[in-house]
LUMRO-404496 format. One record per residue (C-alpha): x, y, z; residue in three letters; residue number from 1. Coordinates in nm, 3 decimals. Layout:
N
+---------+---------+---------+-------+-------+
!      px !      py !      pz ! lumnu ! milum !
+---------+---------+---------+-------+-------+
!       X !       Y !       Z !   ALA !   NUM !
...
+---------+---------+---------+-------+-------+
END
This chain:
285
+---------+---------+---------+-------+-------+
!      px !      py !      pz ! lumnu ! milum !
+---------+---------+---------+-------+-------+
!   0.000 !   0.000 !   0.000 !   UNK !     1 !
!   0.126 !   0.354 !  -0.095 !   UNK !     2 !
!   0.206 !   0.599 !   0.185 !   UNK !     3 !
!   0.059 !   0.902 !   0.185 !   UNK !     4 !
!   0.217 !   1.222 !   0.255 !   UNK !     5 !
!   0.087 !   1.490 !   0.500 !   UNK !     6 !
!   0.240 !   1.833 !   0.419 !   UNK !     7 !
!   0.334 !   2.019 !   0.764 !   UNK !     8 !
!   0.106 !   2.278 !   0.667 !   UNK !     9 !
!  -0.179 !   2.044 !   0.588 !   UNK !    10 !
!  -0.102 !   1.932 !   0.947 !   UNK !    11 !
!  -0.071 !   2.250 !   1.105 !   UNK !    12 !
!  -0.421 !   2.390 !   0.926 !   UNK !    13 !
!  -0.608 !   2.113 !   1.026 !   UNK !    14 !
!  -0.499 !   2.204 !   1.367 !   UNK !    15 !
!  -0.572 !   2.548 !   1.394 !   UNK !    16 !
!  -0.917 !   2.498 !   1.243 !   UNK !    17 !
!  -0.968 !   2.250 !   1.566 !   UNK !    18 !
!  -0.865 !   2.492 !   1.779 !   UNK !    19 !
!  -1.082 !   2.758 !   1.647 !   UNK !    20 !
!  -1.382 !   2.533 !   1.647 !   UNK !    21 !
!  -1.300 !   2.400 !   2.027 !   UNK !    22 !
!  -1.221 !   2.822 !   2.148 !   UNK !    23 !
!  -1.523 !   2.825 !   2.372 !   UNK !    24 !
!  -1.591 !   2.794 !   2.714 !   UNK !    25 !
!  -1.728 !   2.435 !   2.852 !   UNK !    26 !
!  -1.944 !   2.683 !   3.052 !   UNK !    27 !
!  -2.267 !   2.854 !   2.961 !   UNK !    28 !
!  -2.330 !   3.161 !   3.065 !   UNK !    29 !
!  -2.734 !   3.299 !   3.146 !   UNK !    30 !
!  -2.820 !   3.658 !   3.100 !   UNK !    31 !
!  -3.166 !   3.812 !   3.035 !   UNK !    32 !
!  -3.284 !   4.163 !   2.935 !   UNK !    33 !
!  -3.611 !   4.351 !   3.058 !   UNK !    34 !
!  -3.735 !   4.613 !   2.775 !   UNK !    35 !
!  -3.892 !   4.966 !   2.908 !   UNK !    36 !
!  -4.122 !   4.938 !   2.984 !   UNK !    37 !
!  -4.257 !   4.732 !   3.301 !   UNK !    38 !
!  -4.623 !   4.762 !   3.345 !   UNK !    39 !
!  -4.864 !   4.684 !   3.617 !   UNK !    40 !
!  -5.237 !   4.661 !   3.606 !   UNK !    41 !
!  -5.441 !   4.961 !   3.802 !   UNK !    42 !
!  -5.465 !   4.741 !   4.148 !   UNK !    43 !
!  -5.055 !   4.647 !   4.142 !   UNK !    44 !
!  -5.183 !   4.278 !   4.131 !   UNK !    45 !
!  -5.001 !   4.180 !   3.807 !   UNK !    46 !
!  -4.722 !   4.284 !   3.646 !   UNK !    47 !
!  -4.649 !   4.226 !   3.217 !   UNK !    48 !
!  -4.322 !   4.269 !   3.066 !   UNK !    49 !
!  -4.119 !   4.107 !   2.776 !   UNK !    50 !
!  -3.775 !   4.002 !   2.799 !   UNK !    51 !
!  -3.487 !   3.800 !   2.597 !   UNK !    52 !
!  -3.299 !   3.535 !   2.756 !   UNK !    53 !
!  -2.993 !   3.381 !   2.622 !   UNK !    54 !
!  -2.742 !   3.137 !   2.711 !   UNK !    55 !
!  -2.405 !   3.139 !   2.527 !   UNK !    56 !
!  -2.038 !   3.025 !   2.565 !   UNK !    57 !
!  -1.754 !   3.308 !   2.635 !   UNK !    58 !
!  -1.431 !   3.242 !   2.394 !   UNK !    59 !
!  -1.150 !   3.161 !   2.530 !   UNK !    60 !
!  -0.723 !   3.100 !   2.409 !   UNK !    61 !
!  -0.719 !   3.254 !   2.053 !   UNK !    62 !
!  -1.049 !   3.257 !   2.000 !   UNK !    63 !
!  -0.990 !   3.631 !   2.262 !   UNK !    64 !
!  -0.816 !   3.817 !   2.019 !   UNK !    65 !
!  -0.727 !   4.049 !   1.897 !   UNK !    66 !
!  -1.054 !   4.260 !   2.055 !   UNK !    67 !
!  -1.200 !   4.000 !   2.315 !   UNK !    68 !
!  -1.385 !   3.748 !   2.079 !   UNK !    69 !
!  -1.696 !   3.662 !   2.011 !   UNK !    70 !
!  -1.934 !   3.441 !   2.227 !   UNK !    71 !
!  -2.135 !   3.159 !   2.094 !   UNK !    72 !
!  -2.498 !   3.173 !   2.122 !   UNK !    73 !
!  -2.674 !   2.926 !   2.192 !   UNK !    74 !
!  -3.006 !   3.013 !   2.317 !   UNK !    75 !
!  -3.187 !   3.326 !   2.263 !   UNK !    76 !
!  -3.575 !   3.377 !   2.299 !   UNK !    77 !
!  -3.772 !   3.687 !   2.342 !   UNK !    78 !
!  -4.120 !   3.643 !   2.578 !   UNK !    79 !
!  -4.393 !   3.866 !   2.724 !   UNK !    80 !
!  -4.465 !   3.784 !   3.050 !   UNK !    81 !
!  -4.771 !   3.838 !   3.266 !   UNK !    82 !
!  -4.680 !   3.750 !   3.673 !   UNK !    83 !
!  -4.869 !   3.783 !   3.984 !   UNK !    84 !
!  -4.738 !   4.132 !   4.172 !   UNK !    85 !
!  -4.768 !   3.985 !   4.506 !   UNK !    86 !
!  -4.665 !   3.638 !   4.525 !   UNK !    87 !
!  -4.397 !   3.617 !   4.201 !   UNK !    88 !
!  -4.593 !   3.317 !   3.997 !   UNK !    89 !
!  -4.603 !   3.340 !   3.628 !   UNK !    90 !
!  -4.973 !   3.323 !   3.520 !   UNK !    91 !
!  -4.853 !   3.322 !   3.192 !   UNK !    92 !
!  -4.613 !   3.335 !   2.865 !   UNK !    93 !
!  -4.671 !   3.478 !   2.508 !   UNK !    94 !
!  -4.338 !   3.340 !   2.312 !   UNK !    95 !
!  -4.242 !   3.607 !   2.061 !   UNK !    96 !
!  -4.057 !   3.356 !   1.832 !   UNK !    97 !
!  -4.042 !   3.624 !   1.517 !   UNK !    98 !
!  -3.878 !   3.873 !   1.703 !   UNK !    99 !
!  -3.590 !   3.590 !   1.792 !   UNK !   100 !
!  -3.527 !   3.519 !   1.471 !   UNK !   101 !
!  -3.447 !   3.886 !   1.371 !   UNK !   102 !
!  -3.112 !   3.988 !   1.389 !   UNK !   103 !
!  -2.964 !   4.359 !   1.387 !   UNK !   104 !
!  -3.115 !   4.644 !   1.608 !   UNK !   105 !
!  -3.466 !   4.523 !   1.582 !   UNK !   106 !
!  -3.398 !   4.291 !   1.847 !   UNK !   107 !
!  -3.124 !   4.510 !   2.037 !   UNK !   108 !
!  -3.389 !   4.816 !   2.099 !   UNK !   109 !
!  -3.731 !   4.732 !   2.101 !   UNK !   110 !
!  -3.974 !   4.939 !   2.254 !   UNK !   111 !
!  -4.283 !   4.823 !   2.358 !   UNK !   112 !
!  -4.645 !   4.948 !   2.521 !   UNK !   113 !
!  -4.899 !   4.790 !   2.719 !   UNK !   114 !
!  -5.174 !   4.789 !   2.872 !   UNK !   115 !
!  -5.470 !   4.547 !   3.018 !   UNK !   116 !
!  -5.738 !   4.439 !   3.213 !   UNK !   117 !
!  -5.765 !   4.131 !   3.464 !   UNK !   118 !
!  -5.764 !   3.902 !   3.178 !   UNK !   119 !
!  -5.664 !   4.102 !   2.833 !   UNK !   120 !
!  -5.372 !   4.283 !   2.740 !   UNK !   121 !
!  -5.295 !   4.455 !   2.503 !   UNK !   122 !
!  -4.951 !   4.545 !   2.334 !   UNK !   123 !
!  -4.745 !   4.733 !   2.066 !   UNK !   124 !
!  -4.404 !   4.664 !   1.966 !   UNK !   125 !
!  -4.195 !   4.849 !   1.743 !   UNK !   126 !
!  -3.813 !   4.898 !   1.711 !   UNK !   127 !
!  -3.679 !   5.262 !   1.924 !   UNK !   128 !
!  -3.539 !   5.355 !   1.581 !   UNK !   129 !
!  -3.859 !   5.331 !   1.440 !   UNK !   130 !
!  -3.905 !   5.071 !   1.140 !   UNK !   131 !
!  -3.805 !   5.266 !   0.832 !   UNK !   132 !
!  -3.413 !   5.295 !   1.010 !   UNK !   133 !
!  -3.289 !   4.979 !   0.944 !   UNK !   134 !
!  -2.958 !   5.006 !   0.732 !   UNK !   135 !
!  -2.943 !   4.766 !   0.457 !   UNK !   136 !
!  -2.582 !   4.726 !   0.531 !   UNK !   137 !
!  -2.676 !   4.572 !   0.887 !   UNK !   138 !
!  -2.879 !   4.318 !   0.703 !   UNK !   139 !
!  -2.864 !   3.980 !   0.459 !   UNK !   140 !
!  -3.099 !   3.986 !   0.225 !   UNK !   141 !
!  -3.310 !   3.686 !   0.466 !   UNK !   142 !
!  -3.291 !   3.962 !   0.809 !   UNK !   143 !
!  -3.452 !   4.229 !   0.509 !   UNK !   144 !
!  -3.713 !   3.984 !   0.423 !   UNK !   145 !
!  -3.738 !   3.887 !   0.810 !   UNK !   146 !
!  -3.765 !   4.257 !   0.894 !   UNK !   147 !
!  -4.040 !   4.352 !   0.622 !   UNK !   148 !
!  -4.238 !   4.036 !   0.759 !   UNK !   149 !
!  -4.244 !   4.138 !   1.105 !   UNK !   150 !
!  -4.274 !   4.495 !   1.055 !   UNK !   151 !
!  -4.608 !   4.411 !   0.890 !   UNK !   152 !
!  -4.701 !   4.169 !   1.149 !   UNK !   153 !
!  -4.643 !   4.424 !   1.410 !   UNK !   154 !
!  -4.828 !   4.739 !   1.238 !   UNK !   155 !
!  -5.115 !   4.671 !   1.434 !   UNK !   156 !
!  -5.170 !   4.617 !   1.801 !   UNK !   157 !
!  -5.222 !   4.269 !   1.950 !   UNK !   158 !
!  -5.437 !   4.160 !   2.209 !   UNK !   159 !
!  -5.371 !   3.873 !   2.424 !   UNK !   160 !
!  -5.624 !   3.694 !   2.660 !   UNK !   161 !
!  -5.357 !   3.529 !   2.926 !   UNK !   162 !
!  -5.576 !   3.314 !   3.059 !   UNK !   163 !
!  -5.693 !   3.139 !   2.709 !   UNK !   164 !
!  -5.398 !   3.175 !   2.582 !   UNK !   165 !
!  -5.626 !   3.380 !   2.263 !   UNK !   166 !
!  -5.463 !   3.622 !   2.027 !   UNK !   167 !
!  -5.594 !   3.876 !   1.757 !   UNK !   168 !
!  -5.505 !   4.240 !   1.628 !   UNK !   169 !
!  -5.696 !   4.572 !   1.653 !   UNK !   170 !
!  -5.595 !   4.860 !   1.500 !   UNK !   171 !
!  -5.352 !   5.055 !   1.701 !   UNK !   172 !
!  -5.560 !   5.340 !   1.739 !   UNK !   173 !
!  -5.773 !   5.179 !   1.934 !   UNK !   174 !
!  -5.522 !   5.065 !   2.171 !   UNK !   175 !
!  -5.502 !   5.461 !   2.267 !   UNK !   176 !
!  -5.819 !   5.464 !   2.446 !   UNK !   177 !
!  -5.714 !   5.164 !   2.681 !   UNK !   178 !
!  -5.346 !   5.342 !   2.796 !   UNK !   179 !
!  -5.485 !   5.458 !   3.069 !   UNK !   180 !
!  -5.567 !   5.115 !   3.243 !   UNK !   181 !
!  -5.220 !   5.046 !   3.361 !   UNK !   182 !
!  -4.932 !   5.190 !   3.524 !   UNK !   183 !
!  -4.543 !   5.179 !   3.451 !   UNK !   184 !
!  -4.313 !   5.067 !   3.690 !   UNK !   185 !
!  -3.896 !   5.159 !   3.646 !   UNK !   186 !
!  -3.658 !   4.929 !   3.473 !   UNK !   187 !
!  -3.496 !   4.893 !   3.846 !   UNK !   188 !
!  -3.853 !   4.791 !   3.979 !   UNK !   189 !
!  -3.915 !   4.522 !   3.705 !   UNK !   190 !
!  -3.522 !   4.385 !   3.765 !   UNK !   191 !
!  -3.614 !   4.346 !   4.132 !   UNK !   192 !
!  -3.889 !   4.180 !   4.075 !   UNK !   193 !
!  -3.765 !   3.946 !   3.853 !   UNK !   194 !
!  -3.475 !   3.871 !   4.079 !   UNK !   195 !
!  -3.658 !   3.745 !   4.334 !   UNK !   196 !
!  -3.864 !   3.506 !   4.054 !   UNK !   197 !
!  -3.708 !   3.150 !   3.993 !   UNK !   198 !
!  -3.506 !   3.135 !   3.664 !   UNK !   199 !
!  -3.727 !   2.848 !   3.530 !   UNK !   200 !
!  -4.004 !   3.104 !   3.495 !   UNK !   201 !
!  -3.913 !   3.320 !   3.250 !   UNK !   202 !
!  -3.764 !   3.021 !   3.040 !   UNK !   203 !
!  -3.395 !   2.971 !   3.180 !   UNK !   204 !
!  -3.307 !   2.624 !   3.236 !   UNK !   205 !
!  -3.003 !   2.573 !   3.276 !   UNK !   206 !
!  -3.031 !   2.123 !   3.227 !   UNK !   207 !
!  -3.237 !   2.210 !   2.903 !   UNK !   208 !
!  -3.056 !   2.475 !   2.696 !   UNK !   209 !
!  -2.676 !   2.280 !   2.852 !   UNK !   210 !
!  -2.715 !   1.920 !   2.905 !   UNK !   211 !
!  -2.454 !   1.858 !   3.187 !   UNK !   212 !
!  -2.398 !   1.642 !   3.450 !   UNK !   213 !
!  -2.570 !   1.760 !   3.754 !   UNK !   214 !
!  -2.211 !   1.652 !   3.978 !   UNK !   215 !
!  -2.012 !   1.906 !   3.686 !   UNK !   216 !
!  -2.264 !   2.171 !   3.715 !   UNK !   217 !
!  -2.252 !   2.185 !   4.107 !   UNK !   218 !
!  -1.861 !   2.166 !   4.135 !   UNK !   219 !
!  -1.830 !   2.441 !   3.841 !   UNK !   220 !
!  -2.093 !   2.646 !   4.073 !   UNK !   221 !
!  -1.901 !   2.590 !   4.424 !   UNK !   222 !
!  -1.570 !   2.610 !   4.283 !   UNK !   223 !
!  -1.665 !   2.933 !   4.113 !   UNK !   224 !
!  -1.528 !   2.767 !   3.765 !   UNK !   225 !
!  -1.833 !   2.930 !   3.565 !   UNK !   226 !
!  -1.848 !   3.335 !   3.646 !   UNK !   227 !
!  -2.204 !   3.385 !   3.572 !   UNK !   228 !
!  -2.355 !   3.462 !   3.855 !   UNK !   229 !
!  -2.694 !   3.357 !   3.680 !   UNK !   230 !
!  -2.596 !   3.076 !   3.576 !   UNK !   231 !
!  -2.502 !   2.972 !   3.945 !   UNK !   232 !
!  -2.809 !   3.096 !   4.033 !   UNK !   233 !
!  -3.014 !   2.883 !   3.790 !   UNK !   234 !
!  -2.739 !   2.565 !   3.948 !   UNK !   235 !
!  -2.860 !   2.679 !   4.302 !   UNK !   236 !
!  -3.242 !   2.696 !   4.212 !   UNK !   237 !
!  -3.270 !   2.445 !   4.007 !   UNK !   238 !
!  -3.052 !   2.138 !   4.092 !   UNK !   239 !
!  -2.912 !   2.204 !   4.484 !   UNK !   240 !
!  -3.239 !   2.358 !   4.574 !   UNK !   241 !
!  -3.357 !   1.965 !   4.497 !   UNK !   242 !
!  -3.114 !   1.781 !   4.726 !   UNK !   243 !
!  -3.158 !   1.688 !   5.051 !   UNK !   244 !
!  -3.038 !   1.903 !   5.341 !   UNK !   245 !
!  -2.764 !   1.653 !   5.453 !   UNK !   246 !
!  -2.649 !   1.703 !   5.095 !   UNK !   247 !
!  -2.690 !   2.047 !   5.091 !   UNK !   248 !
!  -2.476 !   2.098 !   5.389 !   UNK !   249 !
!  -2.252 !   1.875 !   5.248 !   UNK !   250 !
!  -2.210 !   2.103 !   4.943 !   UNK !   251 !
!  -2.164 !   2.387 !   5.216 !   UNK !   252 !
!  -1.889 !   2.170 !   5.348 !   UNK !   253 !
!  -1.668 !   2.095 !   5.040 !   UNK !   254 !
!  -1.662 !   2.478 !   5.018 !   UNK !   255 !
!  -1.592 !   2.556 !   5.355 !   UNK !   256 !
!  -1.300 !   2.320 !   5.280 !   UNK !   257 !
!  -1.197 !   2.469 !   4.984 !   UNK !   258 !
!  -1.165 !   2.818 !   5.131 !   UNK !   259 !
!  -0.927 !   2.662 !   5.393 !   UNK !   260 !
!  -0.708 !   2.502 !   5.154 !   UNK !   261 !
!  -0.647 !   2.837 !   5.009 !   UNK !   262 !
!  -0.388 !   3.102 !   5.098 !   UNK !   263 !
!  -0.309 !   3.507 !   5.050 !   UNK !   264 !
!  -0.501 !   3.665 !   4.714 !   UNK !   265 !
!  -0.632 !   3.329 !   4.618 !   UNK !   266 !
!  -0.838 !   3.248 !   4.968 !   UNK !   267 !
!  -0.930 !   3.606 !   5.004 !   UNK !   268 !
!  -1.070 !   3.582 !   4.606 !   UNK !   269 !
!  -1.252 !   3.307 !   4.707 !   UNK !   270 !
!  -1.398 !   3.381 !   5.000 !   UNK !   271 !
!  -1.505 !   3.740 !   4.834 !   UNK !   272 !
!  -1.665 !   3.627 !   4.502 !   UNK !   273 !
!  -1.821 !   3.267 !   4.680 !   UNK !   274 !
!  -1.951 !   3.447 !   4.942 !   UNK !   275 !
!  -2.328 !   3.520 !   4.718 !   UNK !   276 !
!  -2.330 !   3.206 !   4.631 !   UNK !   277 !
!  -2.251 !   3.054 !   4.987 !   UNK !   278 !
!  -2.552 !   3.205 !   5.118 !   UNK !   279 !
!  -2.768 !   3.141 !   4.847 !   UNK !   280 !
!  -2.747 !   2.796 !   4.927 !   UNK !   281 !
!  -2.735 !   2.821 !   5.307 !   UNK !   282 !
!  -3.082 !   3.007 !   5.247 !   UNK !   283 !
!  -3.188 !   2.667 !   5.130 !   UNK !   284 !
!  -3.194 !   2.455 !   5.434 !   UNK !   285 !
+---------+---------+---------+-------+-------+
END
């Protein structure tokens, strides 16, 4: 049988195009983003906003440079939300799956208005730019054709019954004579709230969008390997919140440990940046 001959740089190519591929972190990092404005119903007993989630994986060796890298998305879903003011449940969810698919400043600024009843709301979205400012040099000819679709689609205003689950349209100038059946709250209100609201609910979990181990994603979350705080949240709420409270003060133990095996910058590191996530889980037993 003839041998075959590998040129070096055949070699070295194939290389570099697996470690360009591999240049992401084995970590996922969670994020959301709350668009102005928050609105509550006249009473303060529920609460509607809509908000993009997304999960993606932070580059990493020379995947950085030269100007940081680029992340890799993997998850990234915009929702309207109705909750209960008082008690944080989700009554419901209204997935916005168009607006996902859009890329460009559509998605980055939308703006939206709402307003509703104990059942109905109503709701206008629209880009802050307005729909006529869309560069055709931010766009592939499929985000154009995307963008035309859903500026059409979102000409009129939509009305949601949250209860049925029941969507239509009215004409937008109608929605004018229901604005004053609702009140805005402040981006910093709507971010509190939504703190204090389990990540599952507004569509972030963390076993779903990153099939893991649920050992890998506890020791990443103790060990501080993965530096989104969210995502340690979702690892907190989601999988140690689950466990028994032997095991969770067994959890508390390994990093108790861990912080002792540590000296100078590296203990006092650790015991700074753990020290959320220690309580969060001490909270739990």
């Amino acid at each position: 049988m003839p041998h075959l001959k590998i040129k070096s740089s055949t070699v070295f190519f194939i290389a570099l195009i697996f470690t360009l591929v591999s240049c992401h972190s084995g970590y996922v990092s969670l994020d959301y983003k709350i668009y102005p404005d928050a609105y509550c119903n006249n009473d303060s007993s529920l609460v509607a906003f809509m908000i993009t989630k997304k999960a993606f994986q932070k580059p990493k060796g020379i995947a950085r440079f030269p100007d940081g890298g680029q992340s890799k998305t993997i998850y990234n879903k915009t929702d309207l939300y109705v909750f209960n003011f008082k008690n944080k449940t989700q009554l419901n969810v209204l997935h916005l799956n168009d607006l996902s698919l859009t890329k460009g400043h559509t998605l980055a600024l939308p703006i939206i208005e709402i307003s509703f009843t104990d059942s109905i709301l109503f709701f206008h979205i629209s880009p802050i730019t307005g729909w006529n400012n869309n560069p055709k040099t931010d766009h592939s000819a499929s985000d154009s054709a995307n963008i035309k679709n859903i500026k059409n689609l979102y000409s009129k205003t939509f009305v949601w019954n949250f209860y049925n689950q029941k969507v239509w349209q009215i004409d937008t100038l109608e929605f004018d004579s229901y604005c004053s059946t609702c009140t805005r709250i402040t981006l910093t209100e709507a971010y509190n709230f939504v703190k204090k609201v389990p990540l599952e609910d507004i569509g972030l979990n963390i076993m779903d969008i990153f099939p893991k181990s649920k050992k890998d994603y506890i020791d990443e979350t103790i060990y501080l390997k993965n530096d989104s705080k969210i995502s340690r949240r979702a690892v907190i709420e989601q999988i140690i919140a689950k466990l028994s409270k032997n095991e969770i003060r067994g959890i508390l133990l390994q990093m108790d440990n861990h912080l002792n095996s540590l000296d100078g910058f590296e203990r006092t590191s650790y015991e700074f940046y753990s020290k959320e996530t220690y309580e969060q889980i001490q909270a739990l037993l």
